[in-house]
N, C-alpha and C positions, 0 to 999 in steps of 0.2 A: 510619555515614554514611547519611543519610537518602534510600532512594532513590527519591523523588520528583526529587532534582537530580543524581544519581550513582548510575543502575542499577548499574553495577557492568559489567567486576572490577574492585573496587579494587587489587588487583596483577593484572599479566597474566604472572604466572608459570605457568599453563597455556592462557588461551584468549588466545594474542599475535596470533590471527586477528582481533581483534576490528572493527576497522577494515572490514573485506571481508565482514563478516559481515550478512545481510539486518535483522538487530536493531539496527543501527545506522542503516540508511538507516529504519525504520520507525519511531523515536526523533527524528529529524529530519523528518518528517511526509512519508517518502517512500513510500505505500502501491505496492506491487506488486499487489494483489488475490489471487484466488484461481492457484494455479500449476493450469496445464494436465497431464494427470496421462496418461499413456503407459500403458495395457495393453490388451491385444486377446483377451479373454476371450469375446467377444460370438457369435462363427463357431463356435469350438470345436465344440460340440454339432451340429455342421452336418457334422461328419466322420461316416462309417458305417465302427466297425471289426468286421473279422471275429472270430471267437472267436480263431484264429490269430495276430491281429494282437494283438490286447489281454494275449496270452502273453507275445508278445515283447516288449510294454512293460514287463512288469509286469517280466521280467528283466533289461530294462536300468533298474529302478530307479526307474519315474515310473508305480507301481501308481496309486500313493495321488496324485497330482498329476491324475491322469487324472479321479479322482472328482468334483474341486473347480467346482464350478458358477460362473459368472459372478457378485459380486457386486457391485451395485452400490457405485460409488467417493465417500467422503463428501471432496469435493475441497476445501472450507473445512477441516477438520477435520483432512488430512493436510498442508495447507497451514502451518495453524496448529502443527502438531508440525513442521515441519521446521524454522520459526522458533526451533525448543529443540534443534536438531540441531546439535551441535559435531565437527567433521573433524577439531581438535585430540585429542580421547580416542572419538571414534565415539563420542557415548553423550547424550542425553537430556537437556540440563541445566533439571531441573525444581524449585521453591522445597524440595523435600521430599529432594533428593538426586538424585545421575546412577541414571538408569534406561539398559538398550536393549537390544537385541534379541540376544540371545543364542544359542549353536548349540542348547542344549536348545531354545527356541522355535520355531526353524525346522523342527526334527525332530518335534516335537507338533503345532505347524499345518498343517505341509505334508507330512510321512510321508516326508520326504526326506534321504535317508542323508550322516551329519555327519562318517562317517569311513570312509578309505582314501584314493585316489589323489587329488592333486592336479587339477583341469582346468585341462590345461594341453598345448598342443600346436603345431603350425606356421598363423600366419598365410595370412593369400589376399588378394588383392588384384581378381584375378580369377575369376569363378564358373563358367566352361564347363568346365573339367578335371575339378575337384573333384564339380561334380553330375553330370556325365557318368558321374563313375566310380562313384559310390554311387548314385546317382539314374537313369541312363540315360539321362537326359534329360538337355539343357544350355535354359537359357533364353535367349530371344535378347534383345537390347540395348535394348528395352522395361522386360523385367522382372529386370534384373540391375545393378550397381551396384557399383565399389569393393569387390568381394569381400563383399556383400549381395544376397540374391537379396529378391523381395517375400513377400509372406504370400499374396497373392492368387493368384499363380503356383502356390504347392504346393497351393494347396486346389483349386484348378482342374484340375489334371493327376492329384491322386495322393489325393484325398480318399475316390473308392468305388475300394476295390480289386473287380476282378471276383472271383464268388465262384468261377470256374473258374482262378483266376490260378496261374500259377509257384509255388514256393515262393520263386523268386530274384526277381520279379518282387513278392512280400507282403515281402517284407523291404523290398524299396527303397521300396515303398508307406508302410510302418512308417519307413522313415527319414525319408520325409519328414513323417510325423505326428509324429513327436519335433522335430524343424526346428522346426515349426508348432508345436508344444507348448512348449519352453521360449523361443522366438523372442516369444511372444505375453502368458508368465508370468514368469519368475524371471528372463529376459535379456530382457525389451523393451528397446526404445531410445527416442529420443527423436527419431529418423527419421519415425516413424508408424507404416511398415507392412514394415520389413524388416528381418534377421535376417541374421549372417553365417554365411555356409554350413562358418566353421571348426569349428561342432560336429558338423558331418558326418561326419568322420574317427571322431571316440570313437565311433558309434554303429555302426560295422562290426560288430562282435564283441559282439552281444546281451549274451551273458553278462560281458563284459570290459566293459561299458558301466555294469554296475552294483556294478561294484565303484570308482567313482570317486567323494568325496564333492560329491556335487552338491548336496545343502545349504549346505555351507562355500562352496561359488564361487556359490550363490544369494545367499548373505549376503554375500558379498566387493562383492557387483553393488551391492547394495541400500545398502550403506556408502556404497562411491563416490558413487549417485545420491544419496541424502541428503547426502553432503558437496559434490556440485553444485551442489545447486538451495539449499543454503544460502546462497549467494556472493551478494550481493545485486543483482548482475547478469543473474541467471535467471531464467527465469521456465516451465520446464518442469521436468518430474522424471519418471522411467522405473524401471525396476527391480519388484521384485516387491509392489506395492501392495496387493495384496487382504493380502499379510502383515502387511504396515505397518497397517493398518487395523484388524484382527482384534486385532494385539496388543496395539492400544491398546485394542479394547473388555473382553478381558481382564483390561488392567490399571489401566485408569484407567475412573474412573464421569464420561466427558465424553462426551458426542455419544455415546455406547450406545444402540443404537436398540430399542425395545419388538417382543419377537414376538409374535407373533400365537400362539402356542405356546408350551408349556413347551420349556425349549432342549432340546438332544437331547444327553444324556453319553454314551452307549454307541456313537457313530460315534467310526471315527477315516480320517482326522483332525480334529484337534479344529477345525479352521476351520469345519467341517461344522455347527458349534455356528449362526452366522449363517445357515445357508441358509436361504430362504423368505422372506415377504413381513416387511415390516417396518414398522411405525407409529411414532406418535409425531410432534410438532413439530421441523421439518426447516427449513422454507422459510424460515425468516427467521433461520437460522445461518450467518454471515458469517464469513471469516476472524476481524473483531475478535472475534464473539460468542465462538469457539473461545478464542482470544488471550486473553480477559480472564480465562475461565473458568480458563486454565492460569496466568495471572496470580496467581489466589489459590486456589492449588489446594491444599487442606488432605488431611493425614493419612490423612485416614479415607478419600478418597475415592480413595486408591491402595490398590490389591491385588497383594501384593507376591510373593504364593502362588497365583497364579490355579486351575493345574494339581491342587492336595493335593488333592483333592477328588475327580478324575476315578479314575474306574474303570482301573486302571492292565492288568487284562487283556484290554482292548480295543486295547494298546499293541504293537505287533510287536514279538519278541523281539531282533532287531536292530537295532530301536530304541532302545528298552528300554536293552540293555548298553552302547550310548555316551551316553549322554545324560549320563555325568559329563564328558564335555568341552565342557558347557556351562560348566564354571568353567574351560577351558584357557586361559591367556595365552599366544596364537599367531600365526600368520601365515594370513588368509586369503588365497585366490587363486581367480584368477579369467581364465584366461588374460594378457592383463597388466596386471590391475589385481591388487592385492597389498593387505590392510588388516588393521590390526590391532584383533585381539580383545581386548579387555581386561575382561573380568568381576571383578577385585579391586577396581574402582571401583563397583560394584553390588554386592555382595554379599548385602545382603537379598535380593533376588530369587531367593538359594537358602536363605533363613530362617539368613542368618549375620549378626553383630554386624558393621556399616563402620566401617572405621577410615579414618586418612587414606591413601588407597594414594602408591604409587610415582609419579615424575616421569613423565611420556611423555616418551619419547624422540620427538624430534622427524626427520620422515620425508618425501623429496619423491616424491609420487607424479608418475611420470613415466608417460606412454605410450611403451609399449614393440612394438606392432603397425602401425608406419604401414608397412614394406616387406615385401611377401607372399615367401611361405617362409622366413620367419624359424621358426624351432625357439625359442622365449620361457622351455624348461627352461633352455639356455645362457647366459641372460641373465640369469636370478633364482635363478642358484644358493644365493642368502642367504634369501631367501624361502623358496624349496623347504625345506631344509634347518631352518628355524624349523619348516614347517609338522611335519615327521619326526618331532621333539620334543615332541608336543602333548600324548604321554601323561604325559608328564616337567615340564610345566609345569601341571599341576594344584592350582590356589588350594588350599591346608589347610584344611581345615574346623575347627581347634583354634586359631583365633587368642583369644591367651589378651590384657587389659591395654587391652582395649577401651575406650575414651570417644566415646562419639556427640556426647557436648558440645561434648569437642573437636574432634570431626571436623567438625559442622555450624557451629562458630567460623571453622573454617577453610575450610569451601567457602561462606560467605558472602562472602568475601575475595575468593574465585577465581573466582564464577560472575555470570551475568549475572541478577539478579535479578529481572527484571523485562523485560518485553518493550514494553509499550506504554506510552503517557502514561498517568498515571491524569485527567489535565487534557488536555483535546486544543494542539496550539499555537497553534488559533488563539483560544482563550478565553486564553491565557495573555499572546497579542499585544494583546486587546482590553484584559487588563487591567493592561498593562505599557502602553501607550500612553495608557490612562484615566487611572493614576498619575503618569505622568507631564505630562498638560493639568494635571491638579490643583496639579502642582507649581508649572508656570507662569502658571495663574491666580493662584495665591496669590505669585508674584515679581511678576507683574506690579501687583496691589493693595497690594502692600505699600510703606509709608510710607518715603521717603524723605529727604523733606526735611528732617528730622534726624539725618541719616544721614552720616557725615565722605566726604570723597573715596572714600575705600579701600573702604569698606564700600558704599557704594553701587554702584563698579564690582563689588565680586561679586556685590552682585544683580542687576547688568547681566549678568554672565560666565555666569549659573546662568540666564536670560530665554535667551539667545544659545543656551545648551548643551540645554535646553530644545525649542527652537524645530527646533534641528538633528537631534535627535533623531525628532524629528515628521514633519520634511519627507524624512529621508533615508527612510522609509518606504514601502514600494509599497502597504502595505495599510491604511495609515490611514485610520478612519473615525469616531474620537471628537473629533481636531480637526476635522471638517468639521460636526460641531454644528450652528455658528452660523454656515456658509454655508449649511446644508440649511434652518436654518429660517429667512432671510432667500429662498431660495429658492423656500419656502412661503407665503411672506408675499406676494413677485412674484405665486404663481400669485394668488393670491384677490384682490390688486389689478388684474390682465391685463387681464378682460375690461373693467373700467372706465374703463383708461389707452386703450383701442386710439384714439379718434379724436384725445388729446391726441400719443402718438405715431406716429401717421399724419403730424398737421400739423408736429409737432416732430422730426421722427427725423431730417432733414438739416440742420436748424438747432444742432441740441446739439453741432455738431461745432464752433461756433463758441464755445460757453460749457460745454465742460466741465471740472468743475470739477477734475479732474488737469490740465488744463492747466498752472498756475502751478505744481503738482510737479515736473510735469517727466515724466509717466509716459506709456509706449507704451502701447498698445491690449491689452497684454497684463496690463495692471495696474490697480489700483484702488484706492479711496481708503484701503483695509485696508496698502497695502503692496504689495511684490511679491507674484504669482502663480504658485506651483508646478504645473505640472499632474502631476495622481495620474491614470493614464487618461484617464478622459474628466470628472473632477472639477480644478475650479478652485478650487487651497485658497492662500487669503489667508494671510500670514504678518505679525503684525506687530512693529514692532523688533526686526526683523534688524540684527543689528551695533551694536545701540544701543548708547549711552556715556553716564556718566553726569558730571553738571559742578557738581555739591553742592547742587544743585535740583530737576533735572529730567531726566526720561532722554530723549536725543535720541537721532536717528538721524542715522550718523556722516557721512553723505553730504548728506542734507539740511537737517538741522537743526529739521523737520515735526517739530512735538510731533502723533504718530500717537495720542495718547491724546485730546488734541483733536479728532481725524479723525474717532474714532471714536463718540464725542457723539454725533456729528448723525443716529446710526444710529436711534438710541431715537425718535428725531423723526422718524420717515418719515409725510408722512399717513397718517392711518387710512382705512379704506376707506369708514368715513363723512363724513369732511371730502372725500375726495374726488366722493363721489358729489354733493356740492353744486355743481361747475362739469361735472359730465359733461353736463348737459342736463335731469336731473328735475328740479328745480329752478329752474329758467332759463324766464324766458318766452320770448315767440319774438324781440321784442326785443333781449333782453339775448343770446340764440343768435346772433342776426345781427351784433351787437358781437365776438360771439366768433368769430367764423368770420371777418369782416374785419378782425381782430387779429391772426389765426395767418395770414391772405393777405399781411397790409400787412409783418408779420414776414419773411416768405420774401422778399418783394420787396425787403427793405432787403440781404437777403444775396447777392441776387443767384439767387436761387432760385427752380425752382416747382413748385408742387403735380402730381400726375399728372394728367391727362385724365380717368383714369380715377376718381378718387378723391373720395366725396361725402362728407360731414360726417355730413349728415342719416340718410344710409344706414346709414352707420357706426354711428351713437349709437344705430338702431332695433337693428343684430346685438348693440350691447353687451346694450342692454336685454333682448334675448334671452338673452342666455348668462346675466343676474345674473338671469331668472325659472330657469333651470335650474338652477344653483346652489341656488335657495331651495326646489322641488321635491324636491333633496336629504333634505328633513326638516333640515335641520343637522348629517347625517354627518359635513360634511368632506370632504379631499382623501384622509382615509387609505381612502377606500370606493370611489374613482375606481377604475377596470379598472389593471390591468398594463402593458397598450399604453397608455393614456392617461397613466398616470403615465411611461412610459419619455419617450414624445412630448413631452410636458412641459418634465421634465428637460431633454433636448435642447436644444429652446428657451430654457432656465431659463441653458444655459452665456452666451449673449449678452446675453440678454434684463433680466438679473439687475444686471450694470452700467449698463445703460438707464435702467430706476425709476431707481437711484441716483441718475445724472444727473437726470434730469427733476424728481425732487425735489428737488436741489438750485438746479435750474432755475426753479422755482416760489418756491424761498427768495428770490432773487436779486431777480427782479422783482417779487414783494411787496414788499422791501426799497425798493429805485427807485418804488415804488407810494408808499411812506410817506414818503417823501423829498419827491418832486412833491408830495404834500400837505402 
């Protein structure tokens, strides 16, 4: 199926979110822009730890976390990957196959341990006990929140330890620079600037603090926010970003920015590869620029091995020995968010052959933290109990019977192929509307009068079907054609016409020529008048019928094909400049100005006090030297405000001419008559 008309999935037997999903309102021309992107990496460096202090991190687990330098966030770029972010499989869906981030990945970019205990412990609600008890300190009702204390809070009270301090006094110092540490990294929120004080608890016990996998619940975080800010309702996203972003420059050659340096392989962790200044064209990469890129993202330009390369004894040995449960199908956690891993739907990403994997099991992610002192082990004992298994759930590396043909047959089927228009809509509306005036130009020209009953009412039926199409429109602007340049036609006669309608403008209410229609002031000799905004679009035969001659309109019986004759016939601006006054001796002026006097009088009317003929004909004749000054431009070279101004005028002004020229026919006509 071609997917210019049906991105896809063509079944939604894996991605049944599709409906909720941000690629759906962005397929419908509903742009989000760039998401606003949560992390507080900026202060860090702003902390002074003592040699003592930086021991204790390094024991609870956040050595290498502690290293990682601020960097710059490419927020089109991550923006654009969340648009390929599926919360149905957690995983990537890119034209080339599911990619996503993996436990090995987390444990290579961020040095943070992917295996041991669960994070996971008793909710808060309120933050005076809990920081009191670890912290010594409680914040007051300023900077504390819903079992949230601020970021700004710890940095201010607990950022320089004294270097004559307690030892009990550098621990609660260090507690709170772990707060501030993974509050600001792997667990921001989408708050701004605060952090819940429930990881407080795990950091008591230095050494027991790093025996927790705090990569697995950094990835559990970073799920959920990507399967958030998916929803095409959001417009924020939180969670650990600088990872999200490293791993795209790792693994995709999109928005990788140029160093200024050769990259550095001997640091670890390998995010370390990005530090320092960065070049290259940035400023004019938009979400779509990112969008289109991943739109037609070929083969070559994914690196499916990024890691084979790196000097693996730069790698800490307790690193090192888990990084095979980056193939584990598990349960991550994360206090109570819970998500699952699935790496048998990537499998290249560990240089193994993809087959088609297994179903997902379909999962409701519930919050499970809204009432403080909840114990959240007693509530996810299914979770827990997955995660226990992770060494037992290890993808084989011997999958024997492999077809990538097959497999890429089948996640064609399944995935969404494509993210934006390759035609934007509104080019698609220009030319679905263009197609269809052509239709109706051509019903309306076409010959009938050898046409039996029957067949002429369908050419009536298809004029009608046509016309409705056009008018139900908000953004039509190929039928307004031939109002615009009727429109156009007004301006260049204006200045010409002002003294004929000065003298005529309260008289034409006596002879216009919709009178005998029958039409309000809101219509014209075109037909009824639809307004589109601030455009007035003529429609004509509406409802027409046909009676084995000629098509009428079913109301009035006005052959509107007649009406529209007389249109071709507007003076030109040279026949009229013959009565404006160049032309005219002072004589034949003076006839005319007690012609348009003795006119008003028969109506009952009169001219203004203020109102001079003479005066008049001298501003016209000024505005038609302006005009010719022009060079012969044109109106298309007039300013922006002048044409808006214009226009404006052009809504009323525009059935005026009409009248008046038809005004002008009339009493020629009575001219030829009396002679």
């Amino acid at each position: 199926m071609d997917p210019l008309t049906n991105p896809g999935p063509i079944k939604d037997i894996v991605l049944y979110d599709q409906e909720k999903h941000v690629s759906s309102a962005v397929w419908d021309g509903q742009e989000r822009g760039a998401l606003r992107c949560h992390e507080h990496t900026s202060k860090l460096s702003e902390w002074k730890l003592s040699p003592k202090q930086i021991e204790l991190v390094e024991r609870a687990g956040f050595g290498y976390l502690r290293r990682i330098p601020a960097i710059s966030l490419d927020n089109p770029l991550i923006s654009a990957l969340v648009e390929r972010w599926r919360r149905e499989t957690n995983t990537f869906h890119f034209t080339v196959g599911e990619m996503t981030v993996t436990l090995e990945d987390i444990a290579l970019l961020l040095g943070l341990g992917i295996d041991g205990k669960p994070v996971i412990g008793v909710t808060y609600t309120t933050c005076s006990a809990v920081c009191e008890r670890y912290l010594g300190l409680a914040p007051d009702s300023n900077y504390a929140s819903g079992g949230m204390v601020k970021l700004s809070w710890l940095k201010e009270y607990f950022s320089g330890c004294p270097d004559d301090a307690s030892y009990e006094e550098v621990e609660r110092c260090t507690r709170a620079y772990l707060l501030y540490l993974v509050g600001s990294t792997i667990f921001s929120t989408t708050t701004g600037n605060k952090v819940p004080v429930m990881y407080l608890p795990l950091f008591e016990d230095f050494d027991d603090a790093g025996t927790f996998a705090w990569g697995a619940a950094a990835l559990a975080f970073l799920y959920r926010a990507l399967g958030n800010a998916s929803v095409k309702s959001q417009s924020t996203i939180c969670g650990c970003l600088t990872l999200l972003q490293c791993w795209s420059y790792y693994h995709l050659n999109i928005g990788r920015p140029k160093l200024n340096r050769e990259p550095v392989h001997d640091h670890f962790p390998f995010v370390l590869r990005w530090k320092g200044k960065q070049n290259g064209p940035t400023a004019n990469r938009d979400v779509v620029f990112y969008r289109k890129a991943l739109d037609v993202l070929k083969p070559c330009e994914v690196e499916w091995l990024p890691y084979e390369n790196m000097d693996g004894r730069y790698i800490p040995e307790h690193i090192r020995n888990s990084l095979q449960l980056g193939r584990s199908k598990t349960m991550l956690i994360s206090f109570d968010k819970a998500e699952r891993h699935l790496p048998d739907r990537c499998l290249k990403q560990f240089g193994l052959f993809q087959g088609i994997p297994e179903d997902v099991q379909r999962w409701v992610r519930k919050s499970r933290g809204v009432d403080g002192g909840v114990d959240l082990s007693v509530k996810m004992e299914a979770e827990l109990s997955e995660w226990e298994m992770r060494w037992e759930n290890i993808v084989p590396d011997d999958v024997l019977g492999v077809d990538e043909a097959d497999y890429m047959r089948w996640y064609l089927g399944i995935t969404r192929k494509i993210v934006g228009r390759p035609i934007s809509l509104s080019s698609e509306f220009q030319r679905t509307i263009s197609n269809v005036r052509e239709i109706l130009e051509l019903a309306e020209n076409f010959a009938t009068h050898d046409l039996d009953l029957e067949r002429g009412n369908m050419i009536s039926r298809v004029i009608n079907l046509a016309q409705d199409c056009l008018r139900d429109q908000v953004g039509v602007t190929a039928i307004a054609t031939e109002s615009h340049q009727q429109n156009e036609h007004g301006k260049r006669i204006r200045g010409k016409e002002r003294v004929r309608r000065k003298g005529m403008g309260k008289r034409r209410k006596g002879i216009d020529p919709m009178e005998d229609y029958g039409g309000s002031e809101d219509e014209s000799q075109f037909g009824p008048v639809v307004e589109v905004g601030q455009m007035h679009l003529p429609l004509s035969h509406t409802n027409s019928v046909y009676d084995g001659t000629h098509l009428y309109d079913a109301v009035t019986k006005v052959d509107d094909m007649e009406l529209c004759d007389t249109i071709p016939q507007l003076p030109e601006t040279q026949d009229i400049s013959k009565i404006d006054g160049s032309l005219l001796d002072d004589t034949d002026k003076s006839k005319l100005d007690e012609e348009i006097c003795t006119t008003n009088a028969m109506s009952g009317e009169e001219l203004p006090e203020s109102y001079d003929v003479k005066r008049e004909d001298k501003e016209s004749k000024v505005d038609d030297d302006d005009d010719d000054d022009d060079g012969g431009k044109g109106l298309s070279d007039v300013s922006g405000e002048e044409n808006a101004n214009r226009e404006e005028e052009d809504g009323t002004e525009m059935g005026e001419n009409v009248a008046e020229s038809s005004s002008l026919e009339r009493r020629g006509e009575n001219n030829t008559m009396v002679a």
